[in-house]
Each structure stands twice: as structure tokens, then as C-alpha cells.
N, CA, C and O atoms as a GROMACS GRO file, in nm:
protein
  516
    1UNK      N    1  -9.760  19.596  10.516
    1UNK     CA    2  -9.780  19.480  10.601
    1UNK      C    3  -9.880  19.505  10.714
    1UNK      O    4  -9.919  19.410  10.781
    2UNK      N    5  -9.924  19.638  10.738
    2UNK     CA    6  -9.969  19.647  10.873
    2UNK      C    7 -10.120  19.704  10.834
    2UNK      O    8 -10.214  19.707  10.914
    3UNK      N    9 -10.127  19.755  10.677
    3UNK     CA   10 -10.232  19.798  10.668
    3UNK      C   11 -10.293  19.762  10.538
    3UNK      O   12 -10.213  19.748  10.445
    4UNK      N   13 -10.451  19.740  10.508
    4UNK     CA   14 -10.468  19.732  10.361
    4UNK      C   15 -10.397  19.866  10.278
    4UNK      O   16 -10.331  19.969  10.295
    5UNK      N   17 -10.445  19.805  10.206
    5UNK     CA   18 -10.402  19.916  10.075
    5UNK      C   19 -10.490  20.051  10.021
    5UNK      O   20 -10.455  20.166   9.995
    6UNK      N   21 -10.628  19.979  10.014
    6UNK     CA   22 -10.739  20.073  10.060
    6UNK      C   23 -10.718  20.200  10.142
    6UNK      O   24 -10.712  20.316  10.102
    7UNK      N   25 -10.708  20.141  10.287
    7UNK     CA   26 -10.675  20.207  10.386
    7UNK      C   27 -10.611  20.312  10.393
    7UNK      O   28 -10.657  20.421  10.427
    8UNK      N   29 -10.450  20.276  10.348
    8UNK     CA   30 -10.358  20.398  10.332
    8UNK      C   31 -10.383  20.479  10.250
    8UNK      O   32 -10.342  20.593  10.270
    9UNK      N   33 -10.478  20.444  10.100
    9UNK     CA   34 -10.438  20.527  10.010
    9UNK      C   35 -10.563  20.632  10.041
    9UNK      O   36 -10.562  20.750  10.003
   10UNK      N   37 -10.696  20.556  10.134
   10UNK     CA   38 -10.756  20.662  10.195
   10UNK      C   39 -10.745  20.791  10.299
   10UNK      O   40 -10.813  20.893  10.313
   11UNK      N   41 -10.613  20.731  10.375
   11UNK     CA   42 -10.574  20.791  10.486
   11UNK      C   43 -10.458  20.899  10.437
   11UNK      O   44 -10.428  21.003  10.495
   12UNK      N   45 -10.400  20.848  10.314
   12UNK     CA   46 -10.315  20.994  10.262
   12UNK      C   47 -10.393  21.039  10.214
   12UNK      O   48 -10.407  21.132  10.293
   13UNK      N   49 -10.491  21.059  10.116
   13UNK     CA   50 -10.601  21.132  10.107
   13UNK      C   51 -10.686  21.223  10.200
   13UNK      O   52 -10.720  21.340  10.181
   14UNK      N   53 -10.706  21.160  10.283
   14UNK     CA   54 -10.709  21.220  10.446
   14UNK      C   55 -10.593  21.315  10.483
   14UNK      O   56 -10.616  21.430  10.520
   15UNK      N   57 -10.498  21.277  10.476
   15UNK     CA   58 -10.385  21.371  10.532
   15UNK      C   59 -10.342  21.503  10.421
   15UNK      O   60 -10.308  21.618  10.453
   16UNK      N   61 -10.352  21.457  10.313
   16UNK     CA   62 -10.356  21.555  10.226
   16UNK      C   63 -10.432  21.662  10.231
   16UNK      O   64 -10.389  21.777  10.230
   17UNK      N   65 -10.592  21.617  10.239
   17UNK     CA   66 -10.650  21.739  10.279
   17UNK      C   67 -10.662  21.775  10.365
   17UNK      O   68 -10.760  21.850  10.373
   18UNK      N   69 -10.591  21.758  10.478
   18UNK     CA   70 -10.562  21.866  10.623
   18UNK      C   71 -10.446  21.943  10.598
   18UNK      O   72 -10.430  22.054  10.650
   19UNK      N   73 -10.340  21.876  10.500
   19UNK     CA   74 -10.247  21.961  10.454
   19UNK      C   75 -10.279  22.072  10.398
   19UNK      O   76 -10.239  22.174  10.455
   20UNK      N   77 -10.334  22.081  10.311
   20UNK     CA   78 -10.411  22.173  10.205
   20UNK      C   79 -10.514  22.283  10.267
   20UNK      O   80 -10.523  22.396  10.219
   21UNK      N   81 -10.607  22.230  10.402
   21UNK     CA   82 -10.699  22.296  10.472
   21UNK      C   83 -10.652  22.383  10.536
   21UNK      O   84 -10.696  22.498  10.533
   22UNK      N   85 -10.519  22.332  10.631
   22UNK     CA   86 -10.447  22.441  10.681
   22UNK      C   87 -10.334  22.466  10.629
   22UNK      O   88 -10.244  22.483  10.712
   23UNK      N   89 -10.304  22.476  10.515
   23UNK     CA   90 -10.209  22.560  10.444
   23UNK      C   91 -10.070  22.501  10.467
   23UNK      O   92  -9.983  22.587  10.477
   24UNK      N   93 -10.034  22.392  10.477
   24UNK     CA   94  -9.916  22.328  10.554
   24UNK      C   95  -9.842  22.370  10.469
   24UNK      O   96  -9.893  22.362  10.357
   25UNK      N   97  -9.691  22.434  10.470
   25UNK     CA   98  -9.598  22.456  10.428
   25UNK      C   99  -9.518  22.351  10.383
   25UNK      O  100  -9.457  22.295  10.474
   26UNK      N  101  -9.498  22.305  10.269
   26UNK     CA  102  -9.411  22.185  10.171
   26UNK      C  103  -9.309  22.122  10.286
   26UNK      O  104  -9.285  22.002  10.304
   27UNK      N  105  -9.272  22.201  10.337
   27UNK     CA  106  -9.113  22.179  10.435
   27UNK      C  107  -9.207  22.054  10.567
   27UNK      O  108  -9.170  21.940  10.598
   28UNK      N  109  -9.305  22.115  10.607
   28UNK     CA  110  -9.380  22.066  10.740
   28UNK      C  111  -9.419  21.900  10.670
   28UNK      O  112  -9.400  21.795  10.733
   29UNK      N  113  -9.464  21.907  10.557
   29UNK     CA  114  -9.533  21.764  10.507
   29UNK      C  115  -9.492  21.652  10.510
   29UNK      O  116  -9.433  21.611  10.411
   30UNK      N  117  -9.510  21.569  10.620
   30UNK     CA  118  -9.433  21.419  10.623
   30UNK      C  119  -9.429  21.347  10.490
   30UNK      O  120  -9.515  21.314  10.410
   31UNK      N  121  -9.230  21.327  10.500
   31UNK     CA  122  -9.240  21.260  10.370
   31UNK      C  123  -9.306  21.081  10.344
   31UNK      O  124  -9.256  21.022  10.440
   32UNK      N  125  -9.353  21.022  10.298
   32UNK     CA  126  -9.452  20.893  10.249
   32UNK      C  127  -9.357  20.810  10.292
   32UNK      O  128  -9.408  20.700  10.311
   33UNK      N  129  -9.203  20.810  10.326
   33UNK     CA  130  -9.188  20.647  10.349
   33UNK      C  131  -9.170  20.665  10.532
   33UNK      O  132  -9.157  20.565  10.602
   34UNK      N  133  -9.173  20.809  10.593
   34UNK     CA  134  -9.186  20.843  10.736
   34UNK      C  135  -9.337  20.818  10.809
   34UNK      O  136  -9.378  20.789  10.921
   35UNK      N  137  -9.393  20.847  10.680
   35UNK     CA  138  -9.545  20.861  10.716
   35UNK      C  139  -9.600  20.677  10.734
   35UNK      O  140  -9.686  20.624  10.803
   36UNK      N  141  -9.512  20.628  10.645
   36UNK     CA  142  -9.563  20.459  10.652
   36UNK      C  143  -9.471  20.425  10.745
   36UNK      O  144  -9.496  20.305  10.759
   37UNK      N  145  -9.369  20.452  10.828
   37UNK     CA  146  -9.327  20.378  10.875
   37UNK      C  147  -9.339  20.419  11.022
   37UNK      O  148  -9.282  20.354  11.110
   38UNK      N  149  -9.422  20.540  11.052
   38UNK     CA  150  -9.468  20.569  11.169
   38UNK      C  151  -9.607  20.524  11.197
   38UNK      O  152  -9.656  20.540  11.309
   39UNK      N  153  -9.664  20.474  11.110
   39UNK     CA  154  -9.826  20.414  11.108
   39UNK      C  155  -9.902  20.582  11.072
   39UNK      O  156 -10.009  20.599  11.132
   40UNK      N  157  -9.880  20.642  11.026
   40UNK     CA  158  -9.913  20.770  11.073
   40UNK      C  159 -10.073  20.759  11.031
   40UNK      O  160 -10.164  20.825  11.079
   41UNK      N  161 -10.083  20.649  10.922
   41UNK     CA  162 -10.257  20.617  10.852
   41UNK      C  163 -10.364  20.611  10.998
   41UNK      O  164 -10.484  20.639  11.004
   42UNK      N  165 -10.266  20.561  11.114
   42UNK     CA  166 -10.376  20.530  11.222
   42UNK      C  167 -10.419  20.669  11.288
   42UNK      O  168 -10.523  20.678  11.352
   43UNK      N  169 -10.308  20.808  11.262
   43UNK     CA  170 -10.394  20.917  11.327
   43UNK      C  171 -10.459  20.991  11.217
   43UNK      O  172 -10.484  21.108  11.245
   44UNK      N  173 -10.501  20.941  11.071
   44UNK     CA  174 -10.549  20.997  10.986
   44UNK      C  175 -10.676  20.923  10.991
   44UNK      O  176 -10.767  20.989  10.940
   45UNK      N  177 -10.719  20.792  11.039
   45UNK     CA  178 -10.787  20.742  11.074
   45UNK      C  179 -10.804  20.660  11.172
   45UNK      O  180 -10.784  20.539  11.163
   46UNK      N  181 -10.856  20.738  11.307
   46UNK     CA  182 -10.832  20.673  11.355
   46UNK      C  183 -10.913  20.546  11.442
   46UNK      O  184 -10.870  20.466  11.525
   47UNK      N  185 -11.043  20.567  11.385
   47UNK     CA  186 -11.118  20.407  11.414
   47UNK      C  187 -11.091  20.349  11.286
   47UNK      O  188 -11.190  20.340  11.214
   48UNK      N  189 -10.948  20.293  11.224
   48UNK     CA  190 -10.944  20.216  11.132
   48UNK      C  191 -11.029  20.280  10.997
   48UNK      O  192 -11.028  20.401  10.974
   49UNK      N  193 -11.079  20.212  10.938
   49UNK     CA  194 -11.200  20.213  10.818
   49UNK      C  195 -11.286  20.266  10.840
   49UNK      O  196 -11.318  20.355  10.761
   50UNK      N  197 -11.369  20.244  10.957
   50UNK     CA  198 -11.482  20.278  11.011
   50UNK      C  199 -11.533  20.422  11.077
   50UNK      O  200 -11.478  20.476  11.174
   51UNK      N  201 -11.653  20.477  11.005
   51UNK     CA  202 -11.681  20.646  11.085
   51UNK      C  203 -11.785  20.592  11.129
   51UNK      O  204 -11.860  20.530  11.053
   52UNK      N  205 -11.812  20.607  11.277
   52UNK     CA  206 -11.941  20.607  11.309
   52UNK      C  207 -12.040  20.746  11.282
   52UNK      O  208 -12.006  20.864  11.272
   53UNK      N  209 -12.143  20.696  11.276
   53UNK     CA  210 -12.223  20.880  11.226
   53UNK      C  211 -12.271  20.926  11.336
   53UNK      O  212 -12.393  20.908  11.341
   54UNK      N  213 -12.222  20.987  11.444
   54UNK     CA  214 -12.288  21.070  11.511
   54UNK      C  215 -12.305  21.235  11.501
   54UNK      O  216 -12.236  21.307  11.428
   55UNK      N  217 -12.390  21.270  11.574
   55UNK     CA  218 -12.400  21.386  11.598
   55UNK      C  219 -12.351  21.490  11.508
   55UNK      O  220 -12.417  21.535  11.414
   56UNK      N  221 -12.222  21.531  11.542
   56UNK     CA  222 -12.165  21.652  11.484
   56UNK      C  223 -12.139  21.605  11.357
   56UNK      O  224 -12.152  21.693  11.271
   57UNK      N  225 -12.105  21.486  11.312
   57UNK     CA  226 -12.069  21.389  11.151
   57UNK      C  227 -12.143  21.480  11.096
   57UNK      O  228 -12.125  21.580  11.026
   58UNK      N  229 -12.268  21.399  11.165
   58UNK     CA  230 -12.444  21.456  11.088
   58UNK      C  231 -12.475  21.575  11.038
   58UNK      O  232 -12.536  21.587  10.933
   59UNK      N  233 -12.438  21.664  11.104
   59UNK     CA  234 -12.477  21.818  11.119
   59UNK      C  235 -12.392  21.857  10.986
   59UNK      O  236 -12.440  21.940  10.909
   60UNK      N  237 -12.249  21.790  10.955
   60UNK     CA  238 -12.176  21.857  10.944
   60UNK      C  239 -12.165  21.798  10.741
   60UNK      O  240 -12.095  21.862  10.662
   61UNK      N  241 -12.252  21.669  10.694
   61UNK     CA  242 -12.254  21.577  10.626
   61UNK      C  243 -12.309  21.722  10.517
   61UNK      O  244 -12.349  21.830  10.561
   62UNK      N  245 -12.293  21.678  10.340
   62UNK     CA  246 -12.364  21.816  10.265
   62UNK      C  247 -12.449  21.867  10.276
   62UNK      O  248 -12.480  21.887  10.393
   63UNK      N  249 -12.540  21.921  10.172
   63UNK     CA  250 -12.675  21.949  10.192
   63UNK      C  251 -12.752  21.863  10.165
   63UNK      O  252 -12.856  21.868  10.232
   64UNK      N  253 -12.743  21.747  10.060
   64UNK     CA  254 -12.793  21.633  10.004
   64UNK      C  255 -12.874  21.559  10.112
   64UNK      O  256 -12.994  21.536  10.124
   65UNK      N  257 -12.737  21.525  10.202
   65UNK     CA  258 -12.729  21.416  10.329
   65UNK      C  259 -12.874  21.464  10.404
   65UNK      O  260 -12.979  21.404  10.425
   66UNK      N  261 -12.825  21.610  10.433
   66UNK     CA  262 -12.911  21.683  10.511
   66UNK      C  263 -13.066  21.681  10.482
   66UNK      O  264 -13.142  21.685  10.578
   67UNK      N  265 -13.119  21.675  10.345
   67UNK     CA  266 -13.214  21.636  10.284
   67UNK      C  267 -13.305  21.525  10.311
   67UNK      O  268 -13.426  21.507  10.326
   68UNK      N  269 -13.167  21.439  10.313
   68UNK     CA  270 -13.239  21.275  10.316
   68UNK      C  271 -13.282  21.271  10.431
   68UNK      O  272 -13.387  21.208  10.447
   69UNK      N  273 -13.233  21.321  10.522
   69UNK     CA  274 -13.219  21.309  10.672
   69UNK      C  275 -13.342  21.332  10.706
   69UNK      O  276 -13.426  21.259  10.758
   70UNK      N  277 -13.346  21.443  10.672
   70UNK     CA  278 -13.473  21.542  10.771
   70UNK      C  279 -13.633  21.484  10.696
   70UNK      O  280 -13.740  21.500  10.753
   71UNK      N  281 -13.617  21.411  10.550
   71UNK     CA  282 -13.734  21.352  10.540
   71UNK      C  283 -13.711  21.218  10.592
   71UNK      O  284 -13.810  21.186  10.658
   72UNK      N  285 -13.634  21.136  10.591
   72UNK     CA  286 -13.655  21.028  10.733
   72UNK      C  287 -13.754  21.030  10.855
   72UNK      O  288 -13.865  20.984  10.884
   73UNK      N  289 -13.635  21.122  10.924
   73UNK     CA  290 -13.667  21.194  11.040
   73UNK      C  291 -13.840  21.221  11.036
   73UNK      O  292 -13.918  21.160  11.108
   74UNK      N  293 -13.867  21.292  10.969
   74UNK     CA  294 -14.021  21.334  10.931
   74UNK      C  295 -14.108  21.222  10.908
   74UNK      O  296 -14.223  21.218  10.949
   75UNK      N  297 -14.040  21.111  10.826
   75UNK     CA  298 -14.148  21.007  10.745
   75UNK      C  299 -14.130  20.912  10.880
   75UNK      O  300 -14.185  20.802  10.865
   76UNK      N  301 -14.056  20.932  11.025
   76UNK     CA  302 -14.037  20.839  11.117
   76UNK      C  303 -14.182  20.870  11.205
   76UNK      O  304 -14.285  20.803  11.220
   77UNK      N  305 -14.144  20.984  11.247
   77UNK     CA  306 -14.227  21.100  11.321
   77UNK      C  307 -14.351  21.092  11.282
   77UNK      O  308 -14.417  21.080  11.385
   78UNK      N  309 -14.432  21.093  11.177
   78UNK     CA  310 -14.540  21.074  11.092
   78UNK      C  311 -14.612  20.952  11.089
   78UNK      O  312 -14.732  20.939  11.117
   79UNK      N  313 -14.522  20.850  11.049
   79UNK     CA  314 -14.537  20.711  11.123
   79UNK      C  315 -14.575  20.676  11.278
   79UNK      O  316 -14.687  20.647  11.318
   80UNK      N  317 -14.496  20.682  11.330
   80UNK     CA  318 -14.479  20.722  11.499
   80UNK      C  319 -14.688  20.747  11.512
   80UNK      O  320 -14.775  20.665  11.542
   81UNK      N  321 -14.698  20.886  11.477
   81UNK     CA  322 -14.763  20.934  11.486
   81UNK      C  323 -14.880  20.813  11.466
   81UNK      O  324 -14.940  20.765  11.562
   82UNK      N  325 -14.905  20.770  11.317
   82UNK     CA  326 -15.030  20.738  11.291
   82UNK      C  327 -15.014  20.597  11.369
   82UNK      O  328 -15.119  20.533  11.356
   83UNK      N  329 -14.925  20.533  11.441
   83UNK     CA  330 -14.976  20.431  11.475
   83UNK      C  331 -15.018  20.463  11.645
   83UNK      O  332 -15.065  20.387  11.730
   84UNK      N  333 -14.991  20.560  11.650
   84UNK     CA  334 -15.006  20.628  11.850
   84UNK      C  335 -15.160  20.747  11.821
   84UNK      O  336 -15.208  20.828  11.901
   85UNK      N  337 -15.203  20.712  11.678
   85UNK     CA  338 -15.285  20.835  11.662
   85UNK      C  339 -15.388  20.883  11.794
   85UNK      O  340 -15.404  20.999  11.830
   86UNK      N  341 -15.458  20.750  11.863
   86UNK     CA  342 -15.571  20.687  11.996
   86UNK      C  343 -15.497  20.780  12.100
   86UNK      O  344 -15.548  20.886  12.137
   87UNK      N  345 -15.387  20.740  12.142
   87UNK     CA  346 -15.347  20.810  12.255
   87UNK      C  347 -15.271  20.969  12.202
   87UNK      O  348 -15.279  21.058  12.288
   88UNK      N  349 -15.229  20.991  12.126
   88UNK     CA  350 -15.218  21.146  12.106
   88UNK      C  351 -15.345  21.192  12.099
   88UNK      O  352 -15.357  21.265  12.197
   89UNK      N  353 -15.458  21.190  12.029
   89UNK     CA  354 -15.618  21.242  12.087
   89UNK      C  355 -15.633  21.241  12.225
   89UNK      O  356 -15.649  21.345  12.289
   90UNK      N  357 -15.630  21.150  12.267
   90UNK     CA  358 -15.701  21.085  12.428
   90UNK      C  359 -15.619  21.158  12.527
   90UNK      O  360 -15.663  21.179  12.640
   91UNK      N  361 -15.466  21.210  12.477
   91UNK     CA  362 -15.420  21.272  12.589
   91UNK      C  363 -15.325  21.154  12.662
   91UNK      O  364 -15.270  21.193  12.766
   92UNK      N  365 -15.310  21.069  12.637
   92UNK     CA  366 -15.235  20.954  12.716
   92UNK      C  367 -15.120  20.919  12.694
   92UNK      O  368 -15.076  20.810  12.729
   93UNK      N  369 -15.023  21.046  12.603
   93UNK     CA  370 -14.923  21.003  12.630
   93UNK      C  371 -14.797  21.051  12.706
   93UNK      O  372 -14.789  21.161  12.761
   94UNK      N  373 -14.717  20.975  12.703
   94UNK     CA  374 -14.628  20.963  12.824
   94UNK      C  375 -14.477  21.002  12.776
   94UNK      O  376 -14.420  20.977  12.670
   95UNK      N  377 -14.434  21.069  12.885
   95UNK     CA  378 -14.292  21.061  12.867
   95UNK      C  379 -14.198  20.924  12.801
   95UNK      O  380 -14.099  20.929  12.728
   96UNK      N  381 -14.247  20.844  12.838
   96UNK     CA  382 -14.134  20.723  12.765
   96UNK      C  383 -14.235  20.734  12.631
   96UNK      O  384 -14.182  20.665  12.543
   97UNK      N  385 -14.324  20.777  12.594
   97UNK     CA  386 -14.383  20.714  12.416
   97UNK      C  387 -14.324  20.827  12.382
   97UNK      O  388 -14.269  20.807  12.274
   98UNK      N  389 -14.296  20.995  12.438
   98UNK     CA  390 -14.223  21.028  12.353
   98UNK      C  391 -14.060  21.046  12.365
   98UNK      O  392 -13.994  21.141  12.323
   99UNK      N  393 -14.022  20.947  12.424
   99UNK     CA  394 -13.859  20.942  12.420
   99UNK      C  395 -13.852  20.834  12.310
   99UNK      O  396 -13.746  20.827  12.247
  100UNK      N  397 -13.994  20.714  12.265
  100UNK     CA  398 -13.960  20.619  12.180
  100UNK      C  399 -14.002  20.690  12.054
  100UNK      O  400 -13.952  20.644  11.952
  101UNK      N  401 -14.074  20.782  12.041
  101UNK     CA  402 -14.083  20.889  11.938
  101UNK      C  403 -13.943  20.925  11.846
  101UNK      O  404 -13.902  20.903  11.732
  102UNK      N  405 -13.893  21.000  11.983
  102UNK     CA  406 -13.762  21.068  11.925
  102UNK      C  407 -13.676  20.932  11.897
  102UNK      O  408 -13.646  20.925  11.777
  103UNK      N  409 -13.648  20.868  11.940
  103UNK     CA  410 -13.556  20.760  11.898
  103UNK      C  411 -13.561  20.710  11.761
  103UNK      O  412 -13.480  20.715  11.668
  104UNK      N  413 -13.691  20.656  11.777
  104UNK     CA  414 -13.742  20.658  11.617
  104UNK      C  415 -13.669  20.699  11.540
  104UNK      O  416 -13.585  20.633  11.480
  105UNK      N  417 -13.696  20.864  11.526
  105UNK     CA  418 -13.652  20.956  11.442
  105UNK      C  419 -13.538  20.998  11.428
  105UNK      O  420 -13.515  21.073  11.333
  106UNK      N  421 -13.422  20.958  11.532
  106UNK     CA  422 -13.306  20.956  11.546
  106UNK      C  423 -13.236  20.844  11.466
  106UNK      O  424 -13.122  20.854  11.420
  107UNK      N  425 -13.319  20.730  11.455
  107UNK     CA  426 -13.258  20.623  11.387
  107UNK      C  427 -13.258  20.635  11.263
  107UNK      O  428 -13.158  20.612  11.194
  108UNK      N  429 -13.410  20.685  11.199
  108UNK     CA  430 -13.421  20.715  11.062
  108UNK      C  431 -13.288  20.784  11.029
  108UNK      O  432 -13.209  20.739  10.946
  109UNK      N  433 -13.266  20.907  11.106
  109UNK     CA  434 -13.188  21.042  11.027
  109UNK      C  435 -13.067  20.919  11.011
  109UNK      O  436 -13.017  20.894  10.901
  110UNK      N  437 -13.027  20.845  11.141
  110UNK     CA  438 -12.875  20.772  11.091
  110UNK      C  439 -12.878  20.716  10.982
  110UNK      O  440 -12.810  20.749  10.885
  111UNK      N  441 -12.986  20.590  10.988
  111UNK     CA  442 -12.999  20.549  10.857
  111UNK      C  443 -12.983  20.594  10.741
  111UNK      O  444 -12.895  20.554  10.665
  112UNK      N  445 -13.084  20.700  10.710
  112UNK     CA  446 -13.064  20.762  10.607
  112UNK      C  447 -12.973  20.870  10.558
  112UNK      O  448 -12.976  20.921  10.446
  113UNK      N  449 -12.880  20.902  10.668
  113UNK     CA  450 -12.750  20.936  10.648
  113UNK      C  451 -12.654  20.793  10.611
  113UNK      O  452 -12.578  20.802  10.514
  114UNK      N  453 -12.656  20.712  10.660
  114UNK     CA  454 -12.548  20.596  10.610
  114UNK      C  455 -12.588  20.576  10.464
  114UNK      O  456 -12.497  20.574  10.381
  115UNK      N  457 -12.727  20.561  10.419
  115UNK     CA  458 -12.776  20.512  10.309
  115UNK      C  459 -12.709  20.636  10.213
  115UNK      O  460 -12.661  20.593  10.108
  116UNK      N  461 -12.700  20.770  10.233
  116UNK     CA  462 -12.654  20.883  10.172
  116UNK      C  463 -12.502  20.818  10.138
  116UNK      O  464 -12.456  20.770  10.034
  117UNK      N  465 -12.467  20.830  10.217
  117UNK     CA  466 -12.311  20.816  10.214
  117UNK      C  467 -12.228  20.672  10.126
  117UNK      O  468 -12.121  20.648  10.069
  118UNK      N  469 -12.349  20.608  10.159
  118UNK     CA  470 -12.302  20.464  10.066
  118UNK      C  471 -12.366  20.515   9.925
  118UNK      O  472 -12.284  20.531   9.834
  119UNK      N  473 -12.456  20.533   9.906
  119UNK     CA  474 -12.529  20.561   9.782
  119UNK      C  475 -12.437  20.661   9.690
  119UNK      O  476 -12.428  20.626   9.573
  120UNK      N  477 -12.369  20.778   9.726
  120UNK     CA  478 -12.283  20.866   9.681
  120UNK      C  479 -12.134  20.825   9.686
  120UNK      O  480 -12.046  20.891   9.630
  121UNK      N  481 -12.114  20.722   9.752
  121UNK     CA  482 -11.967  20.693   9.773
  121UNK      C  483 -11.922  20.790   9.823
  121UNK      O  484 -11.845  20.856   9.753
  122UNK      N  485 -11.956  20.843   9.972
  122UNK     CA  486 -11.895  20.982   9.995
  122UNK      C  487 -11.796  20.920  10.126
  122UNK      O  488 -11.822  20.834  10.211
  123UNK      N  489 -11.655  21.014  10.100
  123UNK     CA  490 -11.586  20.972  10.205
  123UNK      C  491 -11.589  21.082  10.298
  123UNK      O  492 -11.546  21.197  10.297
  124UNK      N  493 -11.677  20.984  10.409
  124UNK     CA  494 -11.641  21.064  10.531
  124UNK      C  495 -11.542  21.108  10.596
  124UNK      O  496 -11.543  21.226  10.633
  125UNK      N  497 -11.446  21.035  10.622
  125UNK     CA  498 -11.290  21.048  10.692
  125UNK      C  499 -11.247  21.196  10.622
  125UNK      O  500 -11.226  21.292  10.697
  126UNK      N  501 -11.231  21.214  10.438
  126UNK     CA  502 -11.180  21.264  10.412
  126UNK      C  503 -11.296  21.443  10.472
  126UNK      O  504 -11.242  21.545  10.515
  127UNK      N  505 -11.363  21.436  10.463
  127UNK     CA  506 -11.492  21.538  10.521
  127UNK      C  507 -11.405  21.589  10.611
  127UNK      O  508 -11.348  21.694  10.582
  128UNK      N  509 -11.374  21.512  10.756
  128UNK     CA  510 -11.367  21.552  10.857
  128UNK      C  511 -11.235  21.582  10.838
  128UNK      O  512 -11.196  21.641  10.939
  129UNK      N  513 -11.162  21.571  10.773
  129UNK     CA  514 -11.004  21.630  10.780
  129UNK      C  515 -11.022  21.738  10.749
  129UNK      O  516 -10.928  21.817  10.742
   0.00000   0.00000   0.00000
């Protein structure tokens, strides 16, 4: 009643493999009708459905992910580049063109980390457990 179905059967999946990661002893393992009736799906996930990709996600996503990423990142940067080509010669640029540089390239890597992750059907949640 409180949760899809999706949800839970992702979030014991989730809990399973933290069981398994750290070796949980059979005795320690919440039994399934304690585990549903404590919500326990909400500390197995706990922005709901949703992973946002930051930072450490990123770092931490396969090697694949890591792939896609860093040619983003590059094909952003490269871009960036050829349309600022005038003022990178000339010397004119500035602290804010390259904070909009890096941003750029920060957006690509997300992107093309989300695009990874949808494209592979990879579950993140279960990653981070």
C-alpha cells in the first residue's frame, strides 16, 4: 500500500546485496514481512526511485560508464574550444569563460553517465549498496 511494487522488489535487491557485501549472518537478516512493515525499502532507498548522479556515483559507476564519460567530457571541452577558438589565441580569456568551460564538461560527463545507465539498464541503488 505504501509502495510500488517496482520499488520494493528493487529495494530488497538493494538490501540483499549489503547483506551479502558485509557478510550478514542469516540470524541478523530482517525477516520480509518486518522489513515491509517497518518501511525498511525507504532506508534501502532512500530518495525513493530516484539516484541523482553526483560526484562520488560517478567516480564510482563501471568502466564502461567511465568511458562514455570522459569522451563527453572531451567532445564538450573540444567544442568549448572551437567556438572560443579567437579569444584562446588573443589571450582574452577570463576566469568566468573558463568556469563556463568546465561546466560544460561537467554536464556532458552527467549526461553521458545517465545515458550509460539507462542504455544498460544499470541499477544504481543496487551499486551503491
Amino acid at each position: 500500500r505504501h509502495a510500488e511494487a517496482e520499488t520494493l522488489i528493487r529495494a530488497a535487491r538493494v538490501y540483499a546485496a549489503q547483506c551479502k557485501r558485509r557478510n550478514t549472518q542469516e540470524r541478523y537478516i530482517t525477516l520480509a514481512r518486518n522489513w515491509l512493515k517497518n518501511h525498511a525499502w525507504e532506508e534501502a532507498l532512500p530518495n525513493g526511485d530516484k539516484i541523482e548522479l553526483t560526484g562520488s556515483i560517478l567516480r564510482d559507476l563501471p568502466g564502461g560508464a567511465q568511458v562514455a564519460m570522459s569522451r563527453a567530457e572531451r567532445a564538450a571541452e573540444d567544442s568549448w574550444d572551437k567556438e572560443h577558438e579567437d579569444l584562446i589565441h588573443s589571450g582574452g580569456l577570463t576566469g568566468a569563460l573558463y568556469i563556463e568551460r568546465s561546466q560544460r564538461a561537467r554536464d556532458a560527463r552527467r549526461a553521458a553517465a545517465a545515458d550509460w545507465v539507462a542504455a544498460h539498464n544499470y541499477d544504481v541503488a543496487a551499486h551503491l549498496s
